[in-house]
TORKOL-4160 file (C-alpha; in steps of 0.2 Angstrom, whole numbers, padded with zeros to 4 digits, m for minus):
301
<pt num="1" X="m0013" Y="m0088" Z="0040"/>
<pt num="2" X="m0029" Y="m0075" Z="0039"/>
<pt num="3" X="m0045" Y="m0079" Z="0044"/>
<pt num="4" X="m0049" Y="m0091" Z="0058"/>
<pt num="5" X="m0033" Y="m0098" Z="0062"/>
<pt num="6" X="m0026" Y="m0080" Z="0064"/>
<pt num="7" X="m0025" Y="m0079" Z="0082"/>
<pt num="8" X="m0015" Y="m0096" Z="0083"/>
<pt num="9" X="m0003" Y="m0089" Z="0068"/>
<pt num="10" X="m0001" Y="m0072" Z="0076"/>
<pt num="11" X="0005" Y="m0081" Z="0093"/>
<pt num="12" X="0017" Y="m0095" Z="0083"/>
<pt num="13" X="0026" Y="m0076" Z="0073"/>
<pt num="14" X="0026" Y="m0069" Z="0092"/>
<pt num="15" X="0032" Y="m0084" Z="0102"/>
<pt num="16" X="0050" Y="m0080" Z="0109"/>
<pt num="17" X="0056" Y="m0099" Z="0104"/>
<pt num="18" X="0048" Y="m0102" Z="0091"/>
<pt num="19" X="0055" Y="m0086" Z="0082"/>
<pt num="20" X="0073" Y="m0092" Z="0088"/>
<pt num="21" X="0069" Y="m0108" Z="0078"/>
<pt num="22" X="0064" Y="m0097" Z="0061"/>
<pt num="23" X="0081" Y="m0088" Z="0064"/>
<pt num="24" X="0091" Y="m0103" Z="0064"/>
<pt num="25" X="0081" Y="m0111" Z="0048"/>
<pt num="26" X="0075" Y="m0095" Z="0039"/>
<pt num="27" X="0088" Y="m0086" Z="0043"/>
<pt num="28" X="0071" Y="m0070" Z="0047"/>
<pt num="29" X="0080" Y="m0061" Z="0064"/>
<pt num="30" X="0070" Y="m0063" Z="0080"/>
<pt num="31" X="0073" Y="m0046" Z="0083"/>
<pt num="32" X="0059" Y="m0039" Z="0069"/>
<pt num="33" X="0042" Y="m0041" Z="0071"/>
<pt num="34" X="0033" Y="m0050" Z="0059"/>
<pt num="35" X="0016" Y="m0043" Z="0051"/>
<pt num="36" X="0002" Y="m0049" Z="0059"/>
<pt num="37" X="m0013" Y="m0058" Z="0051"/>
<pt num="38" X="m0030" Y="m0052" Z="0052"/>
<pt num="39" X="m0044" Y="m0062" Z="0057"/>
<pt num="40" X="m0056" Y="m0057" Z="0042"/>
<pt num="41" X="m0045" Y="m0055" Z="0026"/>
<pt num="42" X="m0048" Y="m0040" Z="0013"/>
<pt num="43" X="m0058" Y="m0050" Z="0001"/>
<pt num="44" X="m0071" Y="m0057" Z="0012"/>
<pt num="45" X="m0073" Y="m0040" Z="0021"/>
<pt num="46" X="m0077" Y="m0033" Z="0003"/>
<pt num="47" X="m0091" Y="m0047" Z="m0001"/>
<pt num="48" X="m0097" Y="m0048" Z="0017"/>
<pt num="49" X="m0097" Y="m0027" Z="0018"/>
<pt num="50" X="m0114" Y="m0015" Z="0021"/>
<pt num="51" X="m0116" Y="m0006" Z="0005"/>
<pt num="52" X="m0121" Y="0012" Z="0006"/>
<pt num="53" X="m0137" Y="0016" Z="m0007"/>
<pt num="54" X="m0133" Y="0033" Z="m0010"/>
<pt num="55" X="m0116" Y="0030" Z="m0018"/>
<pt num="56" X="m0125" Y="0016" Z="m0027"/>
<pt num="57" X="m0133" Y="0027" Z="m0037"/>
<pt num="58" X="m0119" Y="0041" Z="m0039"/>
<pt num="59" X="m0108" Y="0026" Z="m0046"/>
<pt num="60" X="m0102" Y="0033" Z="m0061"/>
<pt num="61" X="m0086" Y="0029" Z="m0063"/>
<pt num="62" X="m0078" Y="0010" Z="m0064"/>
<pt num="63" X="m0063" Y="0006" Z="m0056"/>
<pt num="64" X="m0053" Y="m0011" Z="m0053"/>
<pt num="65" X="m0041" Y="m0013" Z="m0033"/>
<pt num="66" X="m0027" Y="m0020" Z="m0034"/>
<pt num="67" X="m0027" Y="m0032" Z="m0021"/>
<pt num="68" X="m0011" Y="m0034" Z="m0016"/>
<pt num="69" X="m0005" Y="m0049" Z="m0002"/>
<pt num="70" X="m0002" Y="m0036" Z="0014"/>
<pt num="71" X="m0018" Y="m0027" Z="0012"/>
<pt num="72" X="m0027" Y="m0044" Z="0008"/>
<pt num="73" X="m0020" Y="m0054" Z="0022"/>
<pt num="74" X="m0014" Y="m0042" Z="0034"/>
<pt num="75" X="m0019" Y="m0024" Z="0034"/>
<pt num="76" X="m0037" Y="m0024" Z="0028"/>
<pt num="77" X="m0042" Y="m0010" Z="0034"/>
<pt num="78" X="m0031" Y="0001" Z="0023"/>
<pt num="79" X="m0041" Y="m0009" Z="0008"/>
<pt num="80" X="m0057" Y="m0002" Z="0017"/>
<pt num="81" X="m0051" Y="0014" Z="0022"/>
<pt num="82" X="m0048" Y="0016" Z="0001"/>
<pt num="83" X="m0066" Y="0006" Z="m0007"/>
<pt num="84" X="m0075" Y="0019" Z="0009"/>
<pt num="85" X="m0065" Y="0032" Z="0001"/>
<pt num="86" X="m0067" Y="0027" Z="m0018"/>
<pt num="87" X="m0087" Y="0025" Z="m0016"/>
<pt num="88" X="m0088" Y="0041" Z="m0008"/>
<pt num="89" X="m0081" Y="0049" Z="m0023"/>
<pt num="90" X="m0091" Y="0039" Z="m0033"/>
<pt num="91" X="m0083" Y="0023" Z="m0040"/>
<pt num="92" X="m0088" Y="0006" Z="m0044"/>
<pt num="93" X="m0076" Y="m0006" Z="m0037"/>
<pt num="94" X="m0071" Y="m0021" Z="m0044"/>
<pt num="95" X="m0058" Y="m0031" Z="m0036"/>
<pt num="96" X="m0042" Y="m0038" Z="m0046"/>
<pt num="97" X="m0044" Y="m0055" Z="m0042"/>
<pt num="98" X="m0024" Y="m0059" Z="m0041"/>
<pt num="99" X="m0014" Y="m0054" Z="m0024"/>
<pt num="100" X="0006" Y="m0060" Z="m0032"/>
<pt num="101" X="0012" Y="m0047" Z="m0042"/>
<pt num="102" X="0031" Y="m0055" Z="m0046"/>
<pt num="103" X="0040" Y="m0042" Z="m0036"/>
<pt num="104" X="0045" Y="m0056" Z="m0021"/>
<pt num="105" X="0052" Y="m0067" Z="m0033"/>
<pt num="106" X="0061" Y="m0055" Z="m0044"/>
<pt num="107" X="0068" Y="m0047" Z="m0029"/>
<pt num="108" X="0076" Y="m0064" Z="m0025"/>
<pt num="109" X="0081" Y="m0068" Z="m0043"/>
<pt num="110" X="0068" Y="m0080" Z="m0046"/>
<pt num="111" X="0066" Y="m0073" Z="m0065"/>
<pt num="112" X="0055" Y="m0087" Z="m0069"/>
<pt num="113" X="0042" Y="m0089" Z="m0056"/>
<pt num="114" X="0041" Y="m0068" Z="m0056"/>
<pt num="115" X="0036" Y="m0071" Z="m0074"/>
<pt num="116" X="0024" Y="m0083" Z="m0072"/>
<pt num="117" X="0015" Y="m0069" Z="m0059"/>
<pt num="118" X="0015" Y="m0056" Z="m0073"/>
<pt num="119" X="0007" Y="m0067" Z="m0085"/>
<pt num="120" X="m0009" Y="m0071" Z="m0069"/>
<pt num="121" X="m0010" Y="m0052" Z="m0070"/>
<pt num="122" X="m0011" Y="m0048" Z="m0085"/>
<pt num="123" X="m0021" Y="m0063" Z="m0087"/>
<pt num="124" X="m0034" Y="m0056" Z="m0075"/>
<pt num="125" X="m0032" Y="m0035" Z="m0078"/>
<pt num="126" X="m0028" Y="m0032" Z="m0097"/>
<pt num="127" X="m0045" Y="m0035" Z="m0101"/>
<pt num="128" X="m0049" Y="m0020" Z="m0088"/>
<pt num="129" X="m0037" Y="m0010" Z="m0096"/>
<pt num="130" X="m0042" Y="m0013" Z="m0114"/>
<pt num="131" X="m0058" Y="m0007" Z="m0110"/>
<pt num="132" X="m0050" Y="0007" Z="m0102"/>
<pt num="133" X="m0056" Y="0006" Z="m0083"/>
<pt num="134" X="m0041" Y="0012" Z="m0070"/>
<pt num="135" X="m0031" Y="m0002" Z="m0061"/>
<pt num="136" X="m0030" Y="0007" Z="m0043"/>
<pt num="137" X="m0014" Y="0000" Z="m0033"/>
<pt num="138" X="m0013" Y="0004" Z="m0014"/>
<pt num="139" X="0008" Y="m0003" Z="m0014"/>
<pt num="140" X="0019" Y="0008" Z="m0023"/>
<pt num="141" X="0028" Y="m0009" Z="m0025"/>
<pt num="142" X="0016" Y="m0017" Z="m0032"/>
<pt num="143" X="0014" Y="m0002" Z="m0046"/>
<pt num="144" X="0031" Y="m0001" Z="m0047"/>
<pt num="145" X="0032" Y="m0021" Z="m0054"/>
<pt num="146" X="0018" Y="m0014" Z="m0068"/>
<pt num="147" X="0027" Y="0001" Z="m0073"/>
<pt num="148" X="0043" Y="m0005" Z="m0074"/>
<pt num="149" X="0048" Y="m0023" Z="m0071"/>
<pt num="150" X="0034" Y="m0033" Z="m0082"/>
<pt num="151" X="0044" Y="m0024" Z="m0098"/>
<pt num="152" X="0059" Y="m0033" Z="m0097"/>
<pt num="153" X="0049" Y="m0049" Z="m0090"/>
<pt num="154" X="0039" Y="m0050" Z="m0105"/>
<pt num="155" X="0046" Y="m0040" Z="m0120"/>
<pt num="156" X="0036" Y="m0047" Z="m0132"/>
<pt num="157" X="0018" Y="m0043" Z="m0123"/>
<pt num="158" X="0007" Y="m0031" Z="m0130"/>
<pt num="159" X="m0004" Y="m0031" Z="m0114"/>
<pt num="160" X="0011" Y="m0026" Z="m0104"/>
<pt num="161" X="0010" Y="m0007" Z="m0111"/>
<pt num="162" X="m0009" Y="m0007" Z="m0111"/>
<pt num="163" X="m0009" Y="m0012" Z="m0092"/>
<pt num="164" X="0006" Y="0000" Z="m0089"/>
<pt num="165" X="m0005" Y="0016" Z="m0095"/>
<pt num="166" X="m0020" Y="0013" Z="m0087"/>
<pt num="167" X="m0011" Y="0009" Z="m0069"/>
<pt num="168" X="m0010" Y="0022" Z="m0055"/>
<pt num="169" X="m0009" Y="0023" Z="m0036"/>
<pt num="170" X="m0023" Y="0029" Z="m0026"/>
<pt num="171" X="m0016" Y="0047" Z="m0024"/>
<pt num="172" X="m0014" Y="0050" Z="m0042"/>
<pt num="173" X="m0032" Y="0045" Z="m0047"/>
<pt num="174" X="m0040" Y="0054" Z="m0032"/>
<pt num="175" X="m0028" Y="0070" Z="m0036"/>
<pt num="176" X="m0032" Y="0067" Z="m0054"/>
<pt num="177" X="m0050" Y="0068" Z="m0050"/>
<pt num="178" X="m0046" Y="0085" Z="m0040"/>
<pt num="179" X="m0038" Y="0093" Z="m0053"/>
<pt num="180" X="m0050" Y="0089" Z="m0067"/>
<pt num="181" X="m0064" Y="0097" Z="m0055"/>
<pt num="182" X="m0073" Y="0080" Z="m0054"/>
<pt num="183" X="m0068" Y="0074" Z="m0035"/>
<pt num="184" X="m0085" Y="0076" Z="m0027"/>
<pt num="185" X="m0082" Y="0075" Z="m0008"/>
<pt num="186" X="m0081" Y="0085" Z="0007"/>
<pt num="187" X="m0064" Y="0087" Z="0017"/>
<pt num="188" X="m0065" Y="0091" Z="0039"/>
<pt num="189" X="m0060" Y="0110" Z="0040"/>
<pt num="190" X="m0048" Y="0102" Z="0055"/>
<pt num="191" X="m0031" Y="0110" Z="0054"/>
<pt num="192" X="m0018" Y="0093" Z="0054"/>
<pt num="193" X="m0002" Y="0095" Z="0053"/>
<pt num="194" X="0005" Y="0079" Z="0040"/>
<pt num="195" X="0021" Y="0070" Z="0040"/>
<pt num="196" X="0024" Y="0062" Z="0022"/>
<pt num="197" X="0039" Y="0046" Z="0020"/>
<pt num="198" X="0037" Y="0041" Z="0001"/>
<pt num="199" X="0043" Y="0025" Z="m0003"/>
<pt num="200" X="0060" Y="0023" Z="m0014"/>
<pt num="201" X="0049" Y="0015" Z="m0030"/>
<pt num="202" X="0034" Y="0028" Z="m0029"/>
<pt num="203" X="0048" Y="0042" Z="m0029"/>
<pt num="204" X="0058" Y="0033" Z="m0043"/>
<pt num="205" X="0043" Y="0031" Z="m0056"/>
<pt num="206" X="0029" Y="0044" Z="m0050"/>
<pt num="207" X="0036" Y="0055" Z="m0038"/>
<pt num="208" X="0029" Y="0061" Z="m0020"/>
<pt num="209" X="0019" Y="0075" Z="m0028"/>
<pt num="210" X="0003" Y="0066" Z="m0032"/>
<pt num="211" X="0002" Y="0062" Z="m0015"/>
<pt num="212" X="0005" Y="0078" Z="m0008"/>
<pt num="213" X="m0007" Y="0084" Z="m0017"/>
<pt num="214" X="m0020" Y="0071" Z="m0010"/>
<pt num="215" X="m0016" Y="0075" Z="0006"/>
<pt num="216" X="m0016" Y="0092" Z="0003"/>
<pt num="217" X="m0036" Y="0090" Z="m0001"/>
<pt num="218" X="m0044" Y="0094" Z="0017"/>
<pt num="219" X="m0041" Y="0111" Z="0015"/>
<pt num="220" X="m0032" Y="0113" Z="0032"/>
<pt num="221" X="m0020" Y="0101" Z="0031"/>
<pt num="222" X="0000" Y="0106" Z="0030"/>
<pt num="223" X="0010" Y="0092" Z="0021"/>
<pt num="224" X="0027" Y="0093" Z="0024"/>
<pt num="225" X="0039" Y="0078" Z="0015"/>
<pt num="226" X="0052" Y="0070" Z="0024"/>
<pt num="227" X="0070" Y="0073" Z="0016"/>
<pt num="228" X="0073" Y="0054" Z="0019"/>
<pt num="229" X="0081" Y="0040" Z="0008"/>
<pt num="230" X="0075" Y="0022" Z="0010"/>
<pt num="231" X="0069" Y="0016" Z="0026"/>
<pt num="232" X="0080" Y="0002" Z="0027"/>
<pt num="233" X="0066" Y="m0013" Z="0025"/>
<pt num="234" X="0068" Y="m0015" Z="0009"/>
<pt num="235" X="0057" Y="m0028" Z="0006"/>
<pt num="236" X="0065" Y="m0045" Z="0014"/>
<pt num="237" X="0081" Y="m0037" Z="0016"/>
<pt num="238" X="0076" Y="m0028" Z="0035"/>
<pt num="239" X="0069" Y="m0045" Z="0042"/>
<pt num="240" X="0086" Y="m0056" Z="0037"/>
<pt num="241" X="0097" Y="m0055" Z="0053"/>
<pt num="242" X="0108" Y="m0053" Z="0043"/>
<pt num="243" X="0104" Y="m0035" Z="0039"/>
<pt num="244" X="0094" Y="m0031" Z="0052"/>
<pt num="245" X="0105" Y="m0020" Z="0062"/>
<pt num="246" X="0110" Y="m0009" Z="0045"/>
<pt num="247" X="0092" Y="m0009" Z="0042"/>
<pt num="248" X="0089" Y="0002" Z="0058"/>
<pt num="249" X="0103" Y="0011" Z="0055"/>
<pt num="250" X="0098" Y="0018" Z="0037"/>
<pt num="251" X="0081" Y="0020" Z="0046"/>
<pt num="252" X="0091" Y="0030" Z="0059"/>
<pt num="253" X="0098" Y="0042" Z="0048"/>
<pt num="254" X="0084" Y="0054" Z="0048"/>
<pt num="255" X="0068" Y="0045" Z="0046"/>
<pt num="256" X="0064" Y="0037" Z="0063"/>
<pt num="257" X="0072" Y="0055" Z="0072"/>
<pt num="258" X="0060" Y="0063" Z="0064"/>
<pt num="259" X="0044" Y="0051" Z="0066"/>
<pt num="260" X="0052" Y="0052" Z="0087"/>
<pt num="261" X="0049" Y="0072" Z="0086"/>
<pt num="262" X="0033" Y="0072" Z="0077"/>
<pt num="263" X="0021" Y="0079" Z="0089"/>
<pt num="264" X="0008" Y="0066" Z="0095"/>
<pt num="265" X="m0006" Y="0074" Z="0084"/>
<pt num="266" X="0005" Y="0076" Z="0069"/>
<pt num="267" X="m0001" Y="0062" Z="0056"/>
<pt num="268" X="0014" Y="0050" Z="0049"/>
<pt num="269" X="0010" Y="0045" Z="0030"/>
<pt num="270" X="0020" Y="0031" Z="0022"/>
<pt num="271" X="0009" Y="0023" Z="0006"/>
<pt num="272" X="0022" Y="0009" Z="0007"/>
<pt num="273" X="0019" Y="m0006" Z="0022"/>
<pt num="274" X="0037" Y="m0009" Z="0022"/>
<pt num="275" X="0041" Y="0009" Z="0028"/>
<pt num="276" X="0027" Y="0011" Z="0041"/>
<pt num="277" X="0033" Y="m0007" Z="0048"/>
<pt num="278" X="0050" Y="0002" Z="0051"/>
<pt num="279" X="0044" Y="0016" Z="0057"/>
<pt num="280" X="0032" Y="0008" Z="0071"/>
<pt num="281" X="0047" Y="m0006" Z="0075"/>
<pt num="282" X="0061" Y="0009" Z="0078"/>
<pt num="283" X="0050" Y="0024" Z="0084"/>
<pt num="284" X="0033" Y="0015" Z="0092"/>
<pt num="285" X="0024" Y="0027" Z="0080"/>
<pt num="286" X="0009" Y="0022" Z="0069"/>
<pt num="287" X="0011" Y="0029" Z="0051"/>
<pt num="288" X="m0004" Y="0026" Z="0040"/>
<pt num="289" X="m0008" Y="0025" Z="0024"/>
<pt num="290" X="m0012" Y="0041" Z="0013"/>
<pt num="291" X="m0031" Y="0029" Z="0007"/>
<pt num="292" X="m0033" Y="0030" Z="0029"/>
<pt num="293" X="m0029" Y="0046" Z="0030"/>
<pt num="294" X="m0042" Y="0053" Z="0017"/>
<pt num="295" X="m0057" Y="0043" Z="0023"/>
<pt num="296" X="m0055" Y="0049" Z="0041"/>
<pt num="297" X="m0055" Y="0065" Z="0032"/>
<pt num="298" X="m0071" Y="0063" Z="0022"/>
<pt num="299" X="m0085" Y="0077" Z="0030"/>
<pt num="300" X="m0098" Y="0065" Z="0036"/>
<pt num="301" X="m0115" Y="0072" Z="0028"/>
């Protein structure tokens, strides 16, 4: 688990044996790596963290992060990366209180327990939303489950539309800013050269161009879009043994030969964790989220 007992967590998901063991029972292959947990989860960082003055006072603009399970537990630093990168431009931050979106459960068929998440949601961002404050998602999944899958879960729910409209990734509110001329921070002038993978959901329901045009911000930065389907993870379905081996092998069709022949200094972009645990597992090359990628950008004043 997170937080203390990490270290002892991280060895048990590592541990030859012991993974062996979770084949047999779980039926999770031995072959995938597991997602390491980190030692101070996303939340507690966010309490616990130094807060700047001056964007104190520029805080204009109220905002509510999704705090979805993977950057809570395991990649806080991309929830960071994005409240470093939100404050800069301005933003309050609030956080949304409820990590379980449904889309585990409904991905396995469990229709009931998936509602149940949707209502401790809606439960806990409608009210947001009814007052008209943005719902920032960092997992296209996440966004995706919102959008799309709370309709059919919960027909009758007025919130569900009110929550729908006022929910967006992190690349459409900060391109939205930039095109309303209202995104007040200063890019590097570096040249980079970036490498963009979007994930199956975020191309289904938004597209890849909000995020293109995000990344597009440090005035310097080519953006070129992989021409790659799904990276073969699909959620659960590239840690069953089971699938494993077709996994790769979708993986293999054009995404991980092209992350191999990225040049070292070329950045790899994958908003969803899924993709960039894919990518690292079959190329040994760290893909980051767009939220890292636009704070290691910001122009330290």
């Amino acid at each position: 688990s997170s937080g203390p007992l990490a270290p002892l967590a991280n060895w048990s998901l590592q541990n030859g044996l012991i993974r062996k063991g979770m084949e047999r029972a779980l039926g999770i292959s031995a072959k995938r790596s597991l997602p390491a947990f980190a030692s101070t989860p996303f939340t507690k960082w966010f309490q616990s963290r130094p807060r700047n003055t001056q964007h104190a006072i520029r805080n204009t603009r109220q905002i509510v992060l999704f705090t979805d399970t993977y950057t809570t537990y395991n990649h806080p630093r991309i929830g960071a990366a994005a409240v470093e990168l939100l404050e800069a431009a301005g933003c309050e931050i609030m956080l949304s209180g409820v990590t379980d979106c449904g889309r585990p459960y409904l991905s396995k068929g469990l229709v009931g327990k998936a509602r149940q998440s949707a209502r401790r949601v809606l439960d806990k961002l409608a009210p947001y939303a009814q007052e008209g404050v943005p719902v920032i998602f960092l997992e296209p999944s996440d966004l995706s489950a919102v959008l799309d899958d709370y309709a059919s879960l919960l027909p009758q729910d007025e919130r569900v539309p009110l929550l729908a409209a006022r929910s967006l990734s992190l690349e459409q509110y900060i391109a939205q800013l930039a095109d309303a001329g209202e995104l007040n921070l200063t890019f590097t002038g570096e040249p980079r050269q970036i490498l963009l993978h979007g994930h199956c959901h975020q191309k289904a329901l938004i597209g890849t161009g909000p995020a293109r045009r995000a990344l597009s911000l440090p005035p310097n930065y080519t953006v070129t879009e992989l021409d790659t389907s799904c990276c073969g993870m699909a959620g659960s379905f590239g840690y069953e043994a089971e699938h494993y081996d077709i996994s790769l092998k979708m993986a293999e069709r054009r995404l991980l030969p092209a992350a191999r022949a990225a040049d070292a200094d070329t950045i790899i972009v994958a908003p969803g964790t899924s993709c960039r645990h894919q990518i690292a597992d079959g190329s040994g090359r760290i893909a980051l989220h767009p939220a890292e990628v636009l704070r290691d950008a910001l122009r330290q004043t």
